[in-house]
C-alpha positions in Angstrom: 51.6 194.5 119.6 55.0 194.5 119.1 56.4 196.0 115.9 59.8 195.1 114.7 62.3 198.0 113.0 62.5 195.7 109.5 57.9 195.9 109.2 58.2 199.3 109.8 60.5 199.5 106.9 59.3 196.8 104.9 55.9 198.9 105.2 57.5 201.8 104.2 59.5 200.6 101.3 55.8 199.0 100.1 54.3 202.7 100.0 57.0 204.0 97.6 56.9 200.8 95.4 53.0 201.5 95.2 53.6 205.0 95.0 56.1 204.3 92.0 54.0 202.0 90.3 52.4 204.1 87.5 49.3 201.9 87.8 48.5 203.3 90.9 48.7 206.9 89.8 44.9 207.7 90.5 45.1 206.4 94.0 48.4 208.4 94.9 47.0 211.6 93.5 43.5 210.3 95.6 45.3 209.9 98.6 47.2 213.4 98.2 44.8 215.1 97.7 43.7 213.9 101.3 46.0 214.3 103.5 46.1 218.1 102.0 42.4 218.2 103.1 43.1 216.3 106.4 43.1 218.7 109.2 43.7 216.4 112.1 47.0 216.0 114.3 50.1 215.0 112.0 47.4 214.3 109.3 47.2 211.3 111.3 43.4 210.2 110.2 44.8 210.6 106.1 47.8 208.6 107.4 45.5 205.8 108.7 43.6 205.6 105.8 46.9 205.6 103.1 48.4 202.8 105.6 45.1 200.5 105.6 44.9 200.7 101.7 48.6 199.6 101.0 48.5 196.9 103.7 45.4 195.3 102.0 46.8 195.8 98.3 49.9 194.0 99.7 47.8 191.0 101.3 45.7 191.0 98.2 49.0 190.3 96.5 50.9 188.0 98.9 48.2 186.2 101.4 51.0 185.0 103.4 52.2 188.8 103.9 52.9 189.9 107.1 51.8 192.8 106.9 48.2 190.7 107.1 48.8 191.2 111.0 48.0 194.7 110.4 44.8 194.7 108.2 42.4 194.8 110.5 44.4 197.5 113.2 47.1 199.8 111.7 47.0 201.8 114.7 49.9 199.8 116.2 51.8 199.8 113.0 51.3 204.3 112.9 52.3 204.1 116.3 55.6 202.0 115.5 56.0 204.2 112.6 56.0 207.0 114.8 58.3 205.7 117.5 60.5 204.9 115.3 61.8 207.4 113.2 64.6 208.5 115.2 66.1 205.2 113.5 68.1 205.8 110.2 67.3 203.4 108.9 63.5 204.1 109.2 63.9 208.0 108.7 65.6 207.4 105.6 62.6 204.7 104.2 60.0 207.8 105.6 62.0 210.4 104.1 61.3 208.8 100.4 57.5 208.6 101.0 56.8 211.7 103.5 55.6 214.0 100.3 52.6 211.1 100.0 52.1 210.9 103.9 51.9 214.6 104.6 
């Protein structure tokens, strides 16, 4: 699956708005907490996990999302993510939430 520069930073910008959202507090500090105990490549298994659980807090938001394309395989949106970041546009969007991600 193709993924397009603007959903790799439209994913992006959603993980610092849930990041900043004082009601989500508990699950940033969860999700920190993993990816300093994640020991795989990248801390690409804690990056799965943080990816999966924004995309289906955004769905559960906006049905019509399309980020819904992603619930059920983020793979191809970590891989975009990764491919991508040579882009300024989508280093500077991964540079605001990198201290979550790992």
């Amino acid at each position: 699956m193709s993924v397009s520069k603007d959903t790799v930073v439209a994913i992006l910008h959603g993980i610092g708005e849930f990041a900043a959202d004082p009601g989500n507090a508990a699950a940033v500090e969860a999700f920190k907490q993993q990816v300093a105990a994640d020991n795989s490549d990248r801390k690409l298994d804690s990056k799965k996990v943080i990816l999966q659980k924004v995309i289906e807090a955004r769905v559960a938001e906006k049905p019509d999302s399309s980020l819904g394309a992603f619930k059920d395989n983020v793979l191809d949106l970590m891989t975009a993510i990764e491919q991508q970041r040579e882009d300024v546009e989508v280093d500077k969007a991964y540079e605001k939430v990198k201290d979550l991600l790992g």
